[in-house]
Residue frames relative to the residue before (quaternion, step in Angstrom):
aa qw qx qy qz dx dy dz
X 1.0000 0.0000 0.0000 0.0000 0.00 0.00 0.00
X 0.3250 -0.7125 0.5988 0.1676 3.86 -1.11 0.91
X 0.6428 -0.5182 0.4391 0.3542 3.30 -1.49 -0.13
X 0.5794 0.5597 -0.3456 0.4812 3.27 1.26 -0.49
X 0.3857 0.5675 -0.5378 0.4898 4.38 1.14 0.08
X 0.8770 0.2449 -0.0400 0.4114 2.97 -0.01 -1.62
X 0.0998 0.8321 -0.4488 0.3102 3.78 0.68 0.85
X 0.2450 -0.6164 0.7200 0.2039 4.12 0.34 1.57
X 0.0263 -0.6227 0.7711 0.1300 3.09 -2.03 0.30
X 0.2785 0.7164 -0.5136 0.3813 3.35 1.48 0.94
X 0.5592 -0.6275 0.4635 0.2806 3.59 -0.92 0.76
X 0.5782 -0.6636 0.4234 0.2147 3.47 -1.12 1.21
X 0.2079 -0.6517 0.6150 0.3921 3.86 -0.30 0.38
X 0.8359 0.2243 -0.3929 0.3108 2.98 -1.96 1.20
X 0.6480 0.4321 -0.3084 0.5462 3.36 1.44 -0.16
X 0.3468 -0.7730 0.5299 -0.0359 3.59 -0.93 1.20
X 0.1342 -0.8011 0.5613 0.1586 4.01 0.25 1.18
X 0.8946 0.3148 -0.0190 0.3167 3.64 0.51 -0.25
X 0.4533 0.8241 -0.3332 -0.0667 3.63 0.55 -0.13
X 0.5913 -0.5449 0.4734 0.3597 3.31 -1.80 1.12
X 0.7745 -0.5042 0.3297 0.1928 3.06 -1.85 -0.31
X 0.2390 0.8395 -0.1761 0.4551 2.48 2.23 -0.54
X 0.8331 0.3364 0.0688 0.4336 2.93 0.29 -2.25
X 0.6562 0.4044 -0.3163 0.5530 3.77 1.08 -0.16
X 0.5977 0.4368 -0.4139 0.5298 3.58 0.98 -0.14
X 0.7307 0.3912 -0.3593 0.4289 4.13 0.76 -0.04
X 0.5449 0.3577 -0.4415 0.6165 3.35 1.43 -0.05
X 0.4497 0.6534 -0.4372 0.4239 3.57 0.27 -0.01
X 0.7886 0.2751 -0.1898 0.5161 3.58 0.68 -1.50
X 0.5462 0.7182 -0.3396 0.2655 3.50 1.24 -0.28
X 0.6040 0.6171 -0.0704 0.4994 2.87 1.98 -1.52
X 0.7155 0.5198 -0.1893 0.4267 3.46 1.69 -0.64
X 0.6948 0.3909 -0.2567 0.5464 2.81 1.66 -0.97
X 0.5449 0.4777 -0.5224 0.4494 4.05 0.89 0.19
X 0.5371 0.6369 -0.3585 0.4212 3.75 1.18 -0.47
X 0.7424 0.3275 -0.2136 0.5441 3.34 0.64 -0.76
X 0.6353 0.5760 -0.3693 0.3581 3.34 0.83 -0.09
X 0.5117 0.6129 -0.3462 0.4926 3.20 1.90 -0.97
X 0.5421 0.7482 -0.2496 0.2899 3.20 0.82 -1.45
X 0.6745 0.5164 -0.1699 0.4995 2.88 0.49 -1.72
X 0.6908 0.5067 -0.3563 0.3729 3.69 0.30 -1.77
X 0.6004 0.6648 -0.2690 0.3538 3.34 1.04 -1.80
X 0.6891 0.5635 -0.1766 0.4201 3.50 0.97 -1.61
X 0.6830 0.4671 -0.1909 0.5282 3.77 0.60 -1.62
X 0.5200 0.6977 -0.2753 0.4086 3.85 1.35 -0.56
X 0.7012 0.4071 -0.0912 0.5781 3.03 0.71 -1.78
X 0.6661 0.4824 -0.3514 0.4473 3.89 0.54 -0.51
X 0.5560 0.6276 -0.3083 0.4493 3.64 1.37 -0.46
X 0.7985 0.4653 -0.1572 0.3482 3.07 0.76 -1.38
X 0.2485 -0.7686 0.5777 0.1171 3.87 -0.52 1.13
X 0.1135 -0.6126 0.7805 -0.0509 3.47 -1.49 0.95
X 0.0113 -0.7520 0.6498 -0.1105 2.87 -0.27 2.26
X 0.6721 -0.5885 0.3662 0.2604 3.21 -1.26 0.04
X 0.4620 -0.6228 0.4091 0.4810 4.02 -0.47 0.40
X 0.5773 -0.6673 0.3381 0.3272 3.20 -1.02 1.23
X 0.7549 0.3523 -0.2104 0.5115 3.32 0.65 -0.56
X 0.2913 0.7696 -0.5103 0.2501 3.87 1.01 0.78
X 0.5621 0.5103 -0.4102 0.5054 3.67 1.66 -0.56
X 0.5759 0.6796 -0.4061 0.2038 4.08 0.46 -0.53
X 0.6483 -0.5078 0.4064 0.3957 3.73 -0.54 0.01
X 0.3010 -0.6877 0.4812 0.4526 3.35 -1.20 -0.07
X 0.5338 -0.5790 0.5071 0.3502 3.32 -1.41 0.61
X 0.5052 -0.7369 0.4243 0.1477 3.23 -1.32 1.59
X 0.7494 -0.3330 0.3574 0.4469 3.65 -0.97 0.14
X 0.7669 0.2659 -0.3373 0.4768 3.69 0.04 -0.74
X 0.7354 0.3969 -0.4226 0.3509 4.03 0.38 0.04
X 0.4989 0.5714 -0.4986 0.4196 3.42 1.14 0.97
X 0.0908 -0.8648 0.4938 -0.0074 3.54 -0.57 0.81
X 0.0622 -0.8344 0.5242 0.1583 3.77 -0.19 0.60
X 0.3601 -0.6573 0.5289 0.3982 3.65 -0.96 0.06
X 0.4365 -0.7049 0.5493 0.1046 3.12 -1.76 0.92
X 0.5222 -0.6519 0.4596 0.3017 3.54 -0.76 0.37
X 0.2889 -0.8507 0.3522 0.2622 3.28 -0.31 0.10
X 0.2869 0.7066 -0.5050 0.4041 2.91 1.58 1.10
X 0.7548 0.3332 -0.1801 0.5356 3.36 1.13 -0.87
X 0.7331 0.3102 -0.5488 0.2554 2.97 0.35 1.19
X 0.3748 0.6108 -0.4470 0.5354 2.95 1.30 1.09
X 0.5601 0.5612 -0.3094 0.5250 3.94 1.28 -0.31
């Protein structure tokens, strides 16, 4: 004997063969209210988050003679 003899054709809990209008208009609002809820989360997030400044953004620039590059050392043999 297979599984397919004995085969419930009772309906699956949580699984729905059919649905009225009823029922697409409450999954409908369900889908709206988790939307706005993201929203919200998304929103109260962005208010959390700080965009400070580099600590050292108040300092001077650095003048011409404290920049240093590296030479090759082809040219200092030229």
């Amino acid at each position: 004997m297979s599984i397919a003899d004995h085969f419930d054709h009772a309906p699956d809990a949580g699984f729905v063969r059919s649905y009225d209008s009823q029922a697409a208009r409450r999954q409908f609002q369900i889908s709206l209210v988790l939307i706005l809820i993201l929203t919200l989360a998304a929103f109260a997030l962005g208010l959390l988050v700080r965009f400070d400044e580099p600590a050292g953004s108040n300092a001077p620039a650095p003048a011409t003679h404290d920049v240093h590059f590296a030479v090759a050392s082809t040219d200092l043999q030229g």
